[in-house]
C-alpha positions as CSV (number, residue, x, y, z in Angstrom):
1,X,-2.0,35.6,18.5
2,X,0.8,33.2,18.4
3,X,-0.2,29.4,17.6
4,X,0.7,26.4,20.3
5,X,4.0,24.6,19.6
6,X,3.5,21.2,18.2
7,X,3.6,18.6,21.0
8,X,7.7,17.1,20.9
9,X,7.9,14.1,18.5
10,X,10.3,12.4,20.2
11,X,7.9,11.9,23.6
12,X,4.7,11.6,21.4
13,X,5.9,9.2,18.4
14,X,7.5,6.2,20.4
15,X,8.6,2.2,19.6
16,X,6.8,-0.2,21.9
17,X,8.2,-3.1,20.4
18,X,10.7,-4.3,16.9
19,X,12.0,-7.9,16.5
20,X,13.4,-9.5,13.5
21,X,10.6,-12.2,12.2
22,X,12.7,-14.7,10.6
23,X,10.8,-17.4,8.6
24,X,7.7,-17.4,6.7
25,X,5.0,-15.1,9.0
26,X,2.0,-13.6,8.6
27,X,2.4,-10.3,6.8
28,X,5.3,-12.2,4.2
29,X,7.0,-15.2,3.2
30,X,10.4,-13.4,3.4
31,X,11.8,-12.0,6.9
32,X,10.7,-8.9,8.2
33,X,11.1,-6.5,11.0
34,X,8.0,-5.9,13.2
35,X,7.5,-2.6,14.5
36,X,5.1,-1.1,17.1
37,X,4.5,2.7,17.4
38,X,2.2,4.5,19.4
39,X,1.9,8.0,18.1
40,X,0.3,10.0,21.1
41,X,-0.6,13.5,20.1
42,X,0.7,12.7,16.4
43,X,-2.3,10.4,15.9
44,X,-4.1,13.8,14.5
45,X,-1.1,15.7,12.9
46,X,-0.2,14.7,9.5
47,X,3.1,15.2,7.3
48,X,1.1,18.3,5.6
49,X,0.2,20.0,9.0
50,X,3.9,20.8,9.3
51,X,5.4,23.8,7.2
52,X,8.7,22.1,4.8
53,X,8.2,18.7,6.3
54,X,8.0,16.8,3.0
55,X,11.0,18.9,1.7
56,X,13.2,18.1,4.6
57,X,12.6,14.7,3.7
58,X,12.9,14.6,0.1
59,X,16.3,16.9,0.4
60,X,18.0,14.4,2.7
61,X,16.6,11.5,0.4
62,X,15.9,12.2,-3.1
63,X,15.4,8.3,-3.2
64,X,12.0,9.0,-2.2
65,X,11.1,9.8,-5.6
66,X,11.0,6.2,-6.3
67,X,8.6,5.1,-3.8
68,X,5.2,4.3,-5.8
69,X,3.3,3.6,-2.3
70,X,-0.8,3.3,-2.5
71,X,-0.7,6.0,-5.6
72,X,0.9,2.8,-8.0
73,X,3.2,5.6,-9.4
74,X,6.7,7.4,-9.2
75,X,6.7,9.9,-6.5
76,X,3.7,8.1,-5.0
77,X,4.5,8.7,-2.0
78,X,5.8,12.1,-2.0
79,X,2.2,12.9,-3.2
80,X,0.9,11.0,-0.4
81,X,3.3,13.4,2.4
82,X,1.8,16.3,0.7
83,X,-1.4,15.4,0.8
84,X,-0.9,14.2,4.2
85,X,-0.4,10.8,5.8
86,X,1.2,10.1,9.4
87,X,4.0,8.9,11.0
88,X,3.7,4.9,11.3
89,X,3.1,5.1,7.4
90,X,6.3,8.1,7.0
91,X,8.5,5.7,9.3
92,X,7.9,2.6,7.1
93,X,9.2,4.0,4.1
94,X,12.3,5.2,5.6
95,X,13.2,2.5,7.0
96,X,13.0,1.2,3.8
97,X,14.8,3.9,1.9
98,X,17.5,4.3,4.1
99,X,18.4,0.6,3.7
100,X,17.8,1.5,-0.3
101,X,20.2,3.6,0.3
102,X,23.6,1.5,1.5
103,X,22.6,-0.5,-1.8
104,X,20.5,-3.2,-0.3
105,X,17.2,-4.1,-2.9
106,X,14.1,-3.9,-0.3
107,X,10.9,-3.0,-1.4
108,X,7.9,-4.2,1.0
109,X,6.9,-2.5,3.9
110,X,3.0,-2.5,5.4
111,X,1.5,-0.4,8.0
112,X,-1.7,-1.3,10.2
113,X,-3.3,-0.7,13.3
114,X,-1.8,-2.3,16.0
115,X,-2.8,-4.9,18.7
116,X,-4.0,-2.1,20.9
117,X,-6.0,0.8,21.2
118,X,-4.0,3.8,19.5
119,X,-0.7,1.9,18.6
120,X,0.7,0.6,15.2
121,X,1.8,-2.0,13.6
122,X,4.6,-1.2,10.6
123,X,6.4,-4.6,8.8
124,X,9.2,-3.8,6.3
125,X,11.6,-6.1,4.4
126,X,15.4,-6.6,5.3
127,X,17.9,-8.4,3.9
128,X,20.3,-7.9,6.7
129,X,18.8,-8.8,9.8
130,X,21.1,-6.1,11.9
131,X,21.2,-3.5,9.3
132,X,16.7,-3.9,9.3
133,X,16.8,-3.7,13.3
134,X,19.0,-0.4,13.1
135,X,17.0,0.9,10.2
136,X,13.8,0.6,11.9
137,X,15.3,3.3,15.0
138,X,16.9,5.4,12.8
139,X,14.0,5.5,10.8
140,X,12.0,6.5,13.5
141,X,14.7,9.7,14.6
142,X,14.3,10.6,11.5
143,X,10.6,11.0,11.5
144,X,10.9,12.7,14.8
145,X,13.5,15.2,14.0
146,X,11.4,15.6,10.4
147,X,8.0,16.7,12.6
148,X,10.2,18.8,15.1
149,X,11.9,20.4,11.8
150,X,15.4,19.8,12.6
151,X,16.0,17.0,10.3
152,X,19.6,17.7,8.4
153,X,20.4,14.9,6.7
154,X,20.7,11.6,6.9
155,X,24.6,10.7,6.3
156,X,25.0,9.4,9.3
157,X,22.6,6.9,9.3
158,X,23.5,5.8,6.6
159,X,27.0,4.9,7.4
160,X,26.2,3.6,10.5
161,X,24.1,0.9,8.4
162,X,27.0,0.9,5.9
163,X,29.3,-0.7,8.3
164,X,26.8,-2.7,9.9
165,X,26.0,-4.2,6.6
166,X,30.2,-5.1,6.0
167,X,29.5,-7.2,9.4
168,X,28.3,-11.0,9.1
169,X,24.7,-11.6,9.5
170,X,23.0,-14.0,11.4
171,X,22.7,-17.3,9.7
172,X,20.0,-18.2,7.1
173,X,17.2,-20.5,8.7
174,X,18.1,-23.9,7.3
175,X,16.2,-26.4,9.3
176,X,14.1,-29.2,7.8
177,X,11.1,-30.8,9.6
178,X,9.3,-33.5,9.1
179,X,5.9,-31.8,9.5
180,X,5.0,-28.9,11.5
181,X,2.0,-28.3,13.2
182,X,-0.8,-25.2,14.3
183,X,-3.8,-24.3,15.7
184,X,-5.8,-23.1,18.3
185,X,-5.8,-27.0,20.1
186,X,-5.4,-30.5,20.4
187,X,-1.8,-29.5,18.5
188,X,-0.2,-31.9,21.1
189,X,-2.3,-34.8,20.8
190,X,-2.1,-34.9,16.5
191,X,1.3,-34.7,17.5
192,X,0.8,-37.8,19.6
193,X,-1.1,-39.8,17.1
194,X,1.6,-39.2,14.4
195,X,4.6,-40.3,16.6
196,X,2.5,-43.6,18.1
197,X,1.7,-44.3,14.3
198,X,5.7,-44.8,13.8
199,X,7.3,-41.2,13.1
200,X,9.1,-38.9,15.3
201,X,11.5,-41.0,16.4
202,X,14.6,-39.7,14.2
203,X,12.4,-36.4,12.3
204,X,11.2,-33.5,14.1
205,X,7.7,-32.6,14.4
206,X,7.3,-29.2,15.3
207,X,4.1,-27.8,17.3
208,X,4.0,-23.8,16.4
209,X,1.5,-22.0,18.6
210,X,-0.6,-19.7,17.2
211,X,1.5,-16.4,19.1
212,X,4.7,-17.6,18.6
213,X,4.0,-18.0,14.8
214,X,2.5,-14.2,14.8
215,X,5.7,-12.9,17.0
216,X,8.2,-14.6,15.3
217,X,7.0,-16.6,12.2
218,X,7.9,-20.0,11.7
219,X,11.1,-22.0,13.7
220,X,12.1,-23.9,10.7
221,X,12.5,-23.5,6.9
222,X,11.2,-26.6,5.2
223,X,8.5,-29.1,6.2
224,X,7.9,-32.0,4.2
225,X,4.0,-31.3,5.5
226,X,2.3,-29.4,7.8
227,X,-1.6,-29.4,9.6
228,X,-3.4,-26.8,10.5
229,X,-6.1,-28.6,13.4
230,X,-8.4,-25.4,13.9
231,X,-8.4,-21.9,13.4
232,X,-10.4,-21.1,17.2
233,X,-7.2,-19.4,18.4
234,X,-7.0,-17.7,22.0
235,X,-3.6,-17.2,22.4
236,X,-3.4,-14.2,20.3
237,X,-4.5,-10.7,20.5
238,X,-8.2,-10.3,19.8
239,X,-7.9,-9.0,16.4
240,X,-6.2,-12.1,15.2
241,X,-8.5,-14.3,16.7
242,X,-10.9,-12.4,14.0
243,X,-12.2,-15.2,11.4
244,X,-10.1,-14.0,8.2
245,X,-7.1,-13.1,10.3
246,X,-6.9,-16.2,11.8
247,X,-7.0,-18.1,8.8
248,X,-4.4,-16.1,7.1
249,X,-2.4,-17.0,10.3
250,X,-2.7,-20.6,10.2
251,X,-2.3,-20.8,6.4
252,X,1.1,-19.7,7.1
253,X,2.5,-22.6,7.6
254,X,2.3,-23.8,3.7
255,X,4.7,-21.2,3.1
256,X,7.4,-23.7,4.6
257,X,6.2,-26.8,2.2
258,X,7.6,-27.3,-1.0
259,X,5.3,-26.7,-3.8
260,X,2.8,-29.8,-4.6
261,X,3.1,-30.6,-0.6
262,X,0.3,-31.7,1.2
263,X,-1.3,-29.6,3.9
264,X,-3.6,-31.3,6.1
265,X,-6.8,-28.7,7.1
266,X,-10.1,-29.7,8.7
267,X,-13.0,-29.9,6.6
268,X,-15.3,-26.7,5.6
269,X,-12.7,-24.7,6.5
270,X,-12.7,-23.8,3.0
271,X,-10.8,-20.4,2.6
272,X,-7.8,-21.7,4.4
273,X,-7.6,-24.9,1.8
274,X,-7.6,-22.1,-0.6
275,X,-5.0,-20.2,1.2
276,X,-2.9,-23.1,1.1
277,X,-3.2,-23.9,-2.5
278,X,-2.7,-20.5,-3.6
279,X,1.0,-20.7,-1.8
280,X,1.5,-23.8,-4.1
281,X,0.4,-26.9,-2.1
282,X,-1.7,-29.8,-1.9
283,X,-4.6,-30.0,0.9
284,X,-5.7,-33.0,2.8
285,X,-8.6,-33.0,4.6
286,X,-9.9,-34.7,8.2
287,X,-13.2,-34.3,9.6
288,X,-14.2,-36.1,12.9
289,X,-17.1,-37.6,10.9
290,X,-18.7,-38.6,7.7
291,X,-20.0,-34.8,6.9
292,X,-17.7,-34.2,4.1
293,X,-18.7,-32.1,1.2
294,X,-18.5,-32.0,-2.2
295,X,-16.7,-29.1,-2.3
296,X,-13.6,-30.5,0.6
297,X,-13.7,-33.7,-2.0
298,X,-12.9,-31.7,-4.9
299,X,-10.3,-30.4,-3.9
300,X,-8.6,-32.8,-1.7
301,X,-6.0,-35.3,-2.4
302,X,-7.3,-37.4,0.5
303,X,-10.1,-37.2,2.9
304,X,-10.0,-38.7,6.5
305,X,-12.6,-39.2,8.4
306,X,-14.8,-41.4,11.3
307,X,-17.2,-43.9,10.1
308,X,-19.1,-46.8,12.2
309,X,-15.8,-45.8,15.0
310,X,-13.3,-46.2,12.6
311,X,-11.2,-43.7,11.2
312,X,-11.2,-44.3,6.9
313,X,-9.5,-42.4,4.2
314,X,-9.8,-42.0,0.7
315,X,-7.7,-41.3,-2.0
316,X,-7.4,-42.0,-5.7
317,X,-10.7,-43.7,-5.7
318,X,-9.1,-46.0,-2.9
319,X,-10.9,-46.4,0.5
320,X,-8.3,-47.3,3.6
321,X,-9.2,-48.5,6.9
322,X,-6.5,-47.2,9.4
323,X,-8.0,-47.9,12.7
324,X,-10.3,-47.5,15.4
325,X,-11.2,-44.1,17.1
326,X,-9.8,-44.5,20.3
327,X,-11.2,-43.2,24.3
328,X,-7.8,-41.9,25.1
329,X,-7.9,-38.5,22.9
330,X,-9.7,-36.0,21.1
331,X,-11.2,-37.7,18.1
332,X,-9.8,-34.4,15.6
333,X,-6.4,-35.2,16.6
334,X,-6.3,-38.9,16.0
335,X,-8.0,-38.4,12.4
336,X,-5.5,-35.7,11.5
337,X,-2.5,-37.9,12.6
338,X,-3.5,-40.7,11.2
339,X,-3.8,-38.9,7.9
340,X,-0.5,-37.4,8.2
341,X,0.9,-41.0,8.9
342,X,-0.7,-42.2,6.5
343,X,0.6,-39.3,3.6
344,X,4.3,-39.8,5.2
345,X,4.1,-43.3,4.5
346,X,3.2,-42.5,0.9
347,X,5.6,-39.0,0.4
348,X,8.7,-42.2,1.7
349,X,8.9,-45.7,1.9
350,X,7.9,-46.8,5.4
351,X,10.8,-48.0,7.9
352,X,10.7,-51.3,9.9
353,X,8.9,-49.6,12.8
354,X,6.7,-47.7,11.3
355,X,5.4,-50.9,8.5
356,X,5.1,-52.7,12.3
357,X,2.9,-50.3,14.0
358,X,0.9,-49.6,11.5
359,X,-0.4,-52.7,11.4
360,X,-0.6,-52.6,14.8
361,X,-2.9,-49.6,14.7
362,X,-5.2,-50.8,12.1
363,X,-6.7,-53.7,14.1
């Protein structure tokens, strides 16, 4: 009795979607590509369900000796093709080695389950940005011919990245903001608060939505701060929206401020004011009332919040009036602003305009 042929790799494994991320994202601080797979049939058969698969691999690129993956040793990841492991995970590491092997120094790939039902998500490092969008589709007809067993090599891939890589890449994001903003709402309105308190005018404030910051990462590469006003996201698939995911998300965004900047994150939300001093910065806190606990004071560099109607902060063992809560806007928004005001105002001298609505703001 003759045994069914394997289902055709090339109509099974397929790319729903690759893009280049380009600033700081979620899965890295440095750029990535983003890769979707679905894997059809393949979603059961494994790199040791096919007879000389791991061979065929290894002969057209000994490199893969090198690869430590999950194992935390040389030839990692060979063990891990013999022992079995599937195509998302196979694909990320060739995309990787076959960069690797036109001399470029990448090392960090992830695979996950993807947004939907059956699909995958695979992230690998580039330091070409046309040379990681090729890599990614070769990488993938490689893993196809390697299941079909007709892989022969690999030369040609690699000098089709070879000359890609002697072309000019796309310039380095070099954009500084003044602060950039996420969240799941009232992004806008803080955004509001801080331009009416005297900024904006000549330095950009950036509103990142929560998507667009998963898609493509951030639009900029320096912010002198950053907010995060909520991690209730809806504008991202469901598994984002998750509660550690979504902070992870939003946290993001302290990736783009220099160390010992100031991140401005709502009270209790604890575990992103730790994500944002783990990447090296400072946190600030708002909270739309007085309910501020010891644990957001200890390790905040200034607390904003609403008391008798008005909105106060404190910092340094100084206590600041900076204004009424107003009728015109969500109360979140105008706290946050005005604390981002107010840290501008210290982080530079005030201007004219700024020193003159301020004191407008304050009565």
């Amino acid at each position: 009795m003759t045994s069914q042929p394997r289902p055709d790799p090339a109509v099974e494994i397929r790319m729903t979607t690759l893009h280049a991320t380009r600033g700081a994202n979620f899965w890295s601080t440095r750029p990535v590509m983003r890769m979707d797979l679905v894997v059809g049939a393949y979603e059961d058969i494994s790199s040791a369900d096919v007879p000389g698969f791991t061979e065929a691999l290894v002969s057209a690129m000994p490199g893969l000796e090198e690869h430590r993956c999950s194992i935390g040793e040389r030839g990692g990841f060979i063990i891990r093709l013999r022992d079995g492991t599937y195509a998302p995970h196979i694909v990320e590491h060739i995309a990787l080695e076959l960069q690797t092997m036109i001399g470029h120094d990448v090392g960090y790939g992830r695979t996950r389950g993807g947004d939907n039902d059956f699909e995958y998500t695979l992230v690998f490092e580039h330091l070409h940005e046309g040379v990681g969008l090729r890599a990614a589709a070769l990488a993938l007809e490689t893993v196809q011919q390697a299941f079909a067993g007709n892989l022969h090599g690999v030369d040609h891939a690699v000098a089709e990245l070879s000359a890609l890589a002697s072309t000019p890449d796309v310039p380095k994001m070099q954009q500084q903001v003044l602060c950039g903003i996420t969240g799941g709402s009232d992004r806008a309105a803080t955004r509001e608060e801080i331009v009416r308190r005297g900024f904006g005018s000549n330095e950009l404030i950036v509103d990142v939505s929560p998507v667009f910051l998963l898609q493509a990462g951030l639009p900029y590469a320096r912010s002198d701060i950053a907010i995060v006003t909520d991690t209730n996201l809806t504008d991202v698939p469901e598994r984002y929206r998750e509660e550690e995911r979504a902070q992870r998300l939003m946290a993001t965004v302290a990736d783009a401020v220099d160390r010992g900047g100031i991140v401005i994150v709502p009270a209790k939300e604890w575990e992103v004011q730790d994500k944002v001093r783990e990447a090296g910065c400072r946190v600030a806190i708002f909270a739309i009332d007085s309910d501020v606990t010891r644990r957001d004071r200890k390790v905040a560099r200034a607390v904003a919040m609403v008391t008798d109607g008005r909105i106060v902060v404190e910092a340094r063992g100084k206590r600041e009036d900076l204004g009424p809560v107003r009728d015109d806007g969500p109360i979140g928004a105008q706290v946050a602003g005005a604390l981002a005001a107010y840290t501008l105002n210290e982080l530079q001298p005030p201007h004219a305009a700024t020193a003159s609505i301020q004191a407008q703001v304050s009565q």
